[in-house]
Legacy VTK file of the C-alpha trace (Angstrom):
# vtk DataFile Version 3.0
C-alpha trace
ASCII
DATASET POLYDATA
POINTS 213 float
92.093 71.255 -40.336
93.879 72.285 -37.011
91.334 73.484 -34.385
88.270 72.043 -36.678
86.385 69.692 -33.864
83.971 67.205 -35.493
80.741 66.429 -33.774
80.303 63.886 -31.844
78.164 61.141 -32.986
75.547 58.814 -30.852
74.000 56.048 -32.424
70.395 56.312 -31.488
68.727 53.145 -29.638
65.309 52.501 -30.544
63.283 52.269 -27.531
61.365 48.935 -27.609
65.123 47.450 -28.524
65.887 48.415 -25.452
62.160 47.171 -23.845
63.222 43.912 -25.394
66.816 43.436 -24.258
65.910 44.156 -20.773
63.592 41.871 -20.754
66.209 38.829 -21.816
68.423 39.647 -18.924
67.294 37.587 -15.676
66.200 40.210 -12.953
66.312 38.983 -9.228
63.341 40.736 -7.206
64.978 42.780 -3.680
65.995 40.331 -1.254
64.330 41.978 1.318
60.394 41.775 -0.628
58.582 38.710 0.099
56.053 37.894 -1.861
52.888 35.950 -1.779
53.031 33.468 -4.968
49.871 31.312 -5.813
50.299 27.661 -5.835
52.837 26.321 -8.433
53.828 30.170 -9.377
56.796 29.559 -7.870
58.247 26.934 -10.472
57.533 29.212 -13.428
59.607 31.645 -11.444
62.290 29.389 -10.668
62.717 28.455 -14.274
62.423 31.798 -15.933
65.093 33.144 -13.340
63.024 35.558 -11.680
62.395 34.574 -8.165
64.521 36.283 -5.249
66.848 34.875 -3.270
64.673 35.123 -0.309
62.177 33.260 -1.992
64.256 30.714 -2.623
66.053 30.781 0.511
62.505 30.671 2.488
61.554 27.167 0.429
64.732 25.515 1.717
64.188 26.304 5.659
60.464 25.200 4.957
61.442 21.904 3.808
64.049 21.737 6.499
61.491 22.156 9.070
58.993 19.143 7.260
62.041 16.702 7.869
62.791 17.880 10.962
59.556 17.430 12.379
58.857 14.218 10.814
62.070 12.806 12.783
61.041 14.366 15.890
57.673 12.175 15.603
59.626 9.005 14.984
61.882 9.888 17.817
59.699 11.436 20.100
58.200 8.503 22.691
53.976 7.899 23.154
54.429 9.458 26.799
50.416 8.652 26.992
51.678 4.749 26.551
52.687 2.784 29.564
54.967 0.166 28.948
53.634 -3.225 29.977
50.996 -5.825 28.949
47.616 -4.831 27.298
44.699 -6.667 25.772
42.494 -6.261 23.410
38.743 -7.312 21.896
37.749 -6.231 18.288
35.594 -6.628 15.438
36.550 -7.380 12.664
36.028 -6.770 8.574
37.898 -8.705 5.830
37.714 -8.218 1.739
38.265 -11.874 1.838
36.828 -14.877 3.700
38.325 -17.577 5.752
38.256 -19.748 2.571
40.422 -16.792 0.695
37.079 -16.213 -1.534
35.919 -12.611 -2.536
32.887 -12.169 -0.114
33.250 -9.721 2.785
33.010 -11.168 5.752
32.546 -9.745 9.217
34.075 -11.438 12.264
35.549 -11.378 16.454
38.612 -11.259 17.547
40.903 -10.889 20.711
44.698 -9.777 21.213
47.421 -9.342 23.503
50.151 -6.562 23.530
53.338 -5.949 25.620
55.323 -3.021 25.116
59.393 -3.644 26.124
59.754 0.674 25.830
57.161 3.425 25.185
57.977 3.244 21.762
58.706 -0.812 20.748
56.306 -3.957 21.256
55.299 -7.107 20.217
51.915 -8.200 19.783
49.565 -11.509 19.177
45.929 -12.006 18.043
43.194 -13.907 16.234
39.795 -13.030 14.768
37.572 -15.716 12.989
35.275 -15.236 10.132
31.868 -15.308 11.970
31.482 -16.840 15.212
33.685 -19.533 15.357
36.636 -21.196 16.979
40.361 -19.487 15.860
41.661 -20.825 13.245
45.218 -18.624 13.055
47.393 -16.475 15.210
49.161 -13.638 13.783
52.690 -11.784 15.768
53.589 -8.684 15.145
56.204 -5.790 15.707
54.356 -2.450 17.187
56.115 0.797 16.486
54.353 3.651 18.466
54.553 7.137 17.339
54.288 10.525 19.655
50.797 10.716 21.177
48.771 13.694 19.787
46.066 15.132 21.561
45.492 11.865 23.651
45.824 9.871 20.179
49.058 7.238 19.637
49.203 6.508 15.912
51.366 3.804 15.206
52.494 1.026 12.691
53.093 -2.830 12.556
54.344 -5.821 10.604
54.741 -9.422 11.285
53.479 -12.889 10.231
50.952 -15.804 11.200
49.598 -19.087 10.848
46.264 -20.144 9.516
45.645 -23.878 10.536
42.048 -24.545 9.012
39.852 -23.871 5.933
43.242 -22.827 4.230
45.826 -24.333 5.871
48.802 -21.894 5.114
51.498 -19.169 6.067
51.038 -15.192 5.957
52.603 -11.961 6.623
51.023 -8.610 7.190
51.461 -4.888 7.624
49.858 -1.934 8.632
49.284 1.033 10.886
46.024 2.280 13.303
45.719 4.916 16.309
44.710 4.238 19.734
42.484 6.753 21.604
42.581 7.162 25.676
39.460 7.698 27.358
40.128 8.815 30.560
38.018 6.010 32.417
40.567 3.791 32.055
40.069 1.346 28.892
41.415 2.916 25.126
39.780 2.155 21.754
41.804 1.826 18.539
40.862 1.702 14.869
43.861 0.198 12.775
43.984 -1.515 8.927
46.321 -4.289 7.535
46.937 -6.066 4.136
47.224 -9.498 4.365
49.657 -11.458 1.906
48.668 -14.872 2.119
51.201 -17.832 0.705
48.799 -19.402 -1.206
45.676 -17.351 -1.278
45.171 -14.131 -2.326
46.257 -11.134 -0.716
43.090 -9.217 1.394
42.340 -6.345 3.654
41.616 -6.187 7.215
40.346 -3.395 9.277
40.049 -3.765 13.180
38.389 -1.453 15.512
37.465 -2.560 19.472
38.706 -2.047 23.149
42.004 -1.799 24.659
42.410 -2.810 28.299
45.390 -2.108 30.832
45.909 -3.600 34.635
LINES 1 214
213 0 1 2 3 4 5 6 7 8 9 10 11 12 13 14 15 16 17 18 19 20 21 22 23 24 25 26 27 28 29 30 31 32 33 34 35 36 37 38 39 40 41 42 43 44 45 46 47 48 49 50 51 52 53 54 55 56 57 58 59 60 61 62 63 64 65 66 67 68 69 70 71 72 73 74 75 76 77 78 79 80 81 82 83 84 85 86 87 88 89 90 91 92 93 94 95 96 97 98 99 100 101 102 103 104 105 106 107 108 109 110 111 112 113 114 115 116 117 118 119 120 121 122 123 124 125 126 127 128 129 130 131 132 133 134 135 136 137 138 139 140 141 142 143 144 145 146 147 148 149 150 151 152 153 154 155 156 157 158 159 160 161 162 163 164 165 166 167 168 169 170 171 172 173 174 175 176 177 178 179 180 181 182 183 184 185 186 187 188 189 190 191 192 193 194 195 196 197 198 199 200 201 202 203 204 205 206 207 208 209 210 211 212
């Protein structure tokens, strides 16, 4: 048996075994190949283990940048703003009525802003239901965002009084965007819901002149 050398032996591997066991193993794409996945592709990819480290690394900065720039606009003053007093005349359109009734009703109304920094402010106004008298006064807090393109978006909350046809408390929020012209006056377009204390809650839209001296 000395100097007798047995064949070696090789067990043979079918080839759509191996088709299939390649398959199993997660594959990460090159690192250096971006690319262009349709619009929720890149969650099937995620799961199944096949999307490249780029890809994934590309997602991340992207959602970096969203919050960064999102803080940057709440941080970044209305430079188009003055500070200083400003007034304004509107019409108005409410879901509800002065009565707290569903009819729409269409009204006037006048206000009066004063901005302490190009960002903060306080402001007061009053519309009626149709043309009569005021019958409430309404304060608010004024946060104004970065001015775009000669627009200032910005947002609000506060509270009020209604002393007639439903004598009671309220508080409000909402948010609009004021528009310079460059002859001077501004117009603005801005919504609020209205939560009444006894009445039912309603909508508000706004939309007049803005005047600075």
């Amino acid at each position: 048996m000395t100097g007798h050398r047995f064949p070696a032996f090789s067990i043979p591997r079918r080839r759509d075994e191996r088709i299939r066991w390649e398959t199993k193993v997660p594959r990460l794409q090159d690192q250096g190949t971006i690319d262009c996945v349709t619009k929720g592709q890149w969650l099937f990819e995620l799961a199944a283990g096949t999307m490249s480290l780029q890809k994934i690394a590309d997602m991340k900065m992207t959602s970096k940048l969203w919050l960064v720039g999102f803080l940057l606009l709440l941080a970044t003053p209305g430079n188009a703003q003055p500070t200083g007093l400003s007034y304004d005349l509107f019409g108005a359109y409410g879901t509800r009525d002065k009565d707290g009734n569903g009819h729409n009703a269409w009204g006037l109304g006048m206000g009066v802003n004063y901005f302490i920094t190009e960002n903060l402010g306080v402001g007061l106004d009053t519309y009626t239901d149709g043309i009569r008298w005021p019958y409430m006064l309404n304060a608010s807090f004024i946060y104004r965002f970065a001015t775009w393109r000669s627009i200032d978006p910005y947002a609000f909350a506060g509270f009020g009084r209604q002393w007639e046809h439903a004598s009671q408390w309220t508080g409000h929020f909402g948010g609009g965007a004021e528009y310079n012209l460059k002859l001077g006056p501004s117009i603005f377009l801005d919504g609020r819901l209205v939560l009444p204390a006894d009445t039912s809650t309603y909508g508000l839209i706004r939309f007049g002149v803005r005047w600075r001296f």
